[in-house]
N, C-alpha and C positions, 0 to 999 in steps of 0.2 A: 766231367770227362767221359763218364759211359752215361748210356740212356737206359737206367732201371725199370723194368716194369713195376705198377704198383703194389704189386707180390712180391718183388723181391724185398722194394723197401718198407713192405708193412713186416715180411717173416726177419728183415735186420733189425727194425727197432723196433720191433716185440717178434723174438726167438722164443720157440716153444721149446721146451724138454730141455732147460742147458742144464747142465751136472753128469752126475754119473751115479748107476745104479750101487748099490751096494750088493755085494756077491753077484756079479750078472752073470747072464748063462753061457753069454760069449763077450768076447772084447775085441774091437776093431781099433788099431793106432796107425796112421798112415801119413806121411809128411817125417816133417819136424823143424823146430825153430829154426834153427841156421838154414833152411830152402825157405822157410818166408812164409810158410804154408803149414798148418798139422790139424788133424783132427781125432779125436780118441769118440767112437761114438760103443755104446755099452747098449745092450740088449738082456730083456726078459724075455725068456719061453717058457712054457707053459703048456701042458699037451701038443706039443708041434703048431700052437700060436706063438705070435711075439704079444704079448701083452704091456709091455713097458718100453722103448727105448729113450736114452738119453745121451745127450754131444759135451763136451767144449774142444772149444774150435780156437786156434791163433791163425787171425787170415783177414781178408779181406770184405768188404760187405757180402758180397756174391757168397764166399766162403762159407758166411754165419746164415746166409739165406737158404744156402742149399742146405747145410746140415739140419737146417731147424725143418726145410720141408718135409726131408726124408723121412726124420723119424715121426713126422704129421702121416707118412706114407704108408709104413712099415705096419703102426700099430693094428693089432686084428687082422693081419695076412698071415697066413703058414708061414712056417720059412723058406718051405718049396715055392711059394706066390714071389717072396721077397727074394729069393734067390736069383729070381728073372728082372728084377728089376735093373736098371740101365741106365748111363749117365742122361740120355735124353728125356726119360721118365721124368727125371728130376726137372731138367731143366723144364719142360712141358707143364711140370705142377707150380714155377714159378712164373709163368704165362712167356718164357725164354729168357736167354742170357745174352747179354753181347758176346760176341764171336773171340773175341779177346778173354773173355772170364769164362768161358764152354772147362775150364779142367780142374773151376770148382766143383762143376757137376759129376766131374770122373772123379775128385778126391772123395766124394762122398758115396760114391758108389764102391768104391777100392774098400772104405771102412767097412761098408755094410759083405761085402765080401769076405773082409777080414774076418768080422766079428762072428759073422754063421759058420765060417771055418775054424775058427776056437770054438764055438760052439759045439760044433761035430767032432774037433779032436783032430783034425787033418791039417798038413803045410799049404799053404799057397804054392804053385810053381813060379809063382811070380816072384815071391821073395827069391827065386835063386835063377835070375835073370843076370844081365850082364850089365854094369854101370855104364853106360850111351853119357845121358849130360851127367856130368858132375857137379856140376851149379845147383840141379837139382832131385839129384840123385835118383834119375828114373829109369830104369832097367831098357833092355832091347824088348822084352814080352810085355811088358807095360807100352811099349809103341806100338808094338803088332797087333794087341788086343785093340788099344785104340782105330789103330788106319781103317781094321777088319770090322768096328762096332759101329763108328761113325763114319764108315764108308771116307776116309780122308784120303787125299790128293796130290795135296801139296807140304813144302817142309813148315810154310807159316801158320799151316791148316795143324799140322800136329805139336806145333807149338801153342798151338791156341787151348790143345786138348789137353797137352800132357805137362807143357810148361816148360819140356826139354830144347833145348836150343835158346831159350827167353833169359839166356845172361851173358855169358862170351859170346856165345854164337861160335866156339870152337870146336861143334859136335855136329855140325850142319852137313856137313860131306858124307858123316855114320849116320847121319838120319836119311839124308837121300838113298843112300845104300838099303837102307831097311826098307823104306818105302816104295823104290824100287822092286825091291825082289820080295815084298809082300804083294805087291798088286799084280805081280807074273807067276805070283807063285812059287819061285824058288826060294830055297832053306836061308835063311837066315848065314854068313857064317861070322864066327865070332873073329873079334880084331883088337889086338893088345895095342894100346896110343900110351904113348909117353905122359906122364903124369904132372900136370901142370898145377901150380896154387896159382888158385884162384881166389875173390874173396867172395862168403857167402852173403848172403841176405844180409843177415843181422850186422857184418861187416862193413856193408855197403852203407847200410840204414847208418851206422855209427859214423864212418867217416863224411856222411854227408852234413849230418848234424852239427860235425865240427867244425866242416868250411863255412858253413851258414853261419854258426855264431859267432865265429873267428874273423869272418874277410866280410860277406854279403848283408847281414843282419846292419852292421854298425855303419856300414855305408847307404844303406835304405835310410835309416834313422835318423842321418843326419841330412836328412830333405822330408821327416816329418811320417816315413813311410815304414815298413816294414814286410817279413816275407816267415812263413809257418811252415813248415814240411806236415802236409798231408797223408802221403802214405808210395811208399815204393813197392812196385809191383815188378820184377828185370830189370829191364835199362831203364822203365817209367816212372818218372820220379815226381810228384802229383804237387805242389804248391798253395796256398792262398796267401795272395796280397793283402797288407792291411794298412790302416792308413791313408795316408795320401796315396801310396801306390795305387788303392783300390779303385779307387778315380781316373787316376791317368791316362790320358789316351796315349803312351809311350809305353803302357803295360807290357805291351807282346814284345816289344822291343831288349823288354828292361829282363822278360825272362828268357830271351833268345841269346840277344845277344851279351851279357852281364850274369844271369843266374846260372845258364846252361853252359856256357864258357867255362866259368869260372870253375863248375863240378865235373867239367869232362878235364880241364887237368889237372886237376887235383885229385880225383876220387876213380873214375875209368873213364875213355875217351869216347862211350857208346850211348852216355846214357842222353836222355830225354826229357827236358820238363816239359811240362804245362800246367795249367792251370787251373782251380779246382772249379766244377761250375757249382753255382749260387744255389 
């Protein structure tokens, strides 16, 4: 489904530095499992060097490739060096990202923020922003930072970065707002929205699992075929066919109109399969 540079999938299936330090000098934790996304990445200092960092990551290949470049990045910079570093840095040191996965490189930028800020002993202002998506729990100053870092445009543009708007989609109207009156320059103002359940990540992941072995799975099989869930990323719900299915020239058919169907009423009406490429 996305087109990895050879960097990102050599830093996903051999990550550098996964664990975590023992007493580190700062701690960065950004995400968290129910958004889909978390990365805890841990730092040594040493005379005003970083001389050790370390990640683990729950996320996506993008996810494990940006953490593991970073801290390939970090080591032997000051922390004033590393303090300038930037979601594009990242992406740059993995030869780029698809446009779609650009807010792996912001999660991992957010940690190394985090972590030189515990470091130092001081709050992020970011932590006490305003909840914008709830799906993914990402502040109004986490969008602003973004529009203003990577020069972004559009609502799809800062979905791509921040991952806000990338579930309901019932935050899109606060994100235009934001976007608007960050690229004219006017204050941000805050705006109380009625509080909708929603389901998160791991929610979604679960009840997809269940329509798949309950209704989809035993109906494949019994034409010799079969269907895996790959990995959900928002509404994108990633598949591999097995079996006969993997043959078929009815494939796109069978996940258009049969897979995707079948999880949009059952699970949410938004989401999206396709299919894994080979």
């Amino acid at each position: 489904m996305w087109d990895y540079t050879d960097k990102v999938k050599d830093h996903f299936l051999h990550p550098r530095n996964v664990g975590e330090i023992e007493n580190p000098s700062g701690l960065g934790e950004v995400g968290s499992l129910s958004c889909g996304d978390a990365l805890k990445l841990s730092i040594k200092v040493e005379d005003g060097i970083i001389t050790e960092a370390r990640f683990k990551t729950f996320g996506c290949a993008s996810a494990i490739a940006s953490s593991s470049a970073l801290t390939e990045m970090v080591k032997g910079m000051s922390v004033e060096e590393a303090a300038k570093i930037t979601n594009q840095d990242i992406a740059n040191a993995l030869g780029g990202l698809p446009k779609e996965k650009m807010h792996c490189s912001v999660m991992g930028r957010e940690a190394l923020e985090a972590a030189i800020a515990n470091y130092r002993g001081i709050i992020l202002p970011m932590a006490q922003g305003e909840i914008v998506c709830e799906c993914f729990g990402v502040t109004d100053l986490e969008i602003i930072q973004a529009i203003k870092e990577s020069n972004l445009r559009s609502v799809e543009e800062i979905t791509n970065f921040t991952k806000a708007g990338g579930g309901c989609g019932k935050c899109e109207d606060r994100l235009r707002e934001i976007l608007q009156a960050t690229v004219n320059g006017l204050p941000v103002e805050p705006r109380k929205e009625e509080k909708v359940r929603r389901l998160t990540t791991l929610q979604k992941i679960k009840k997809i699992e269940e329509v798949l072995a309950r209704e989809i799975q035993p109906t494949l099989q019994k034409d010799g075929g079969n269907i895996e869930l790959v990995d959900v990323d928002g509404d994108f719900v990633t598949v591999s066919l097995r079996g006969a299915c993997a043959s078929c020239q009815a494939s796109r058919t069978t996940l258009k109109e049969y897979v995707e169907k079948k999880l949009r009423e059952q699970v949410i009406d938004t989401l999206i399969v396709e299919e894994a490429k080979p």
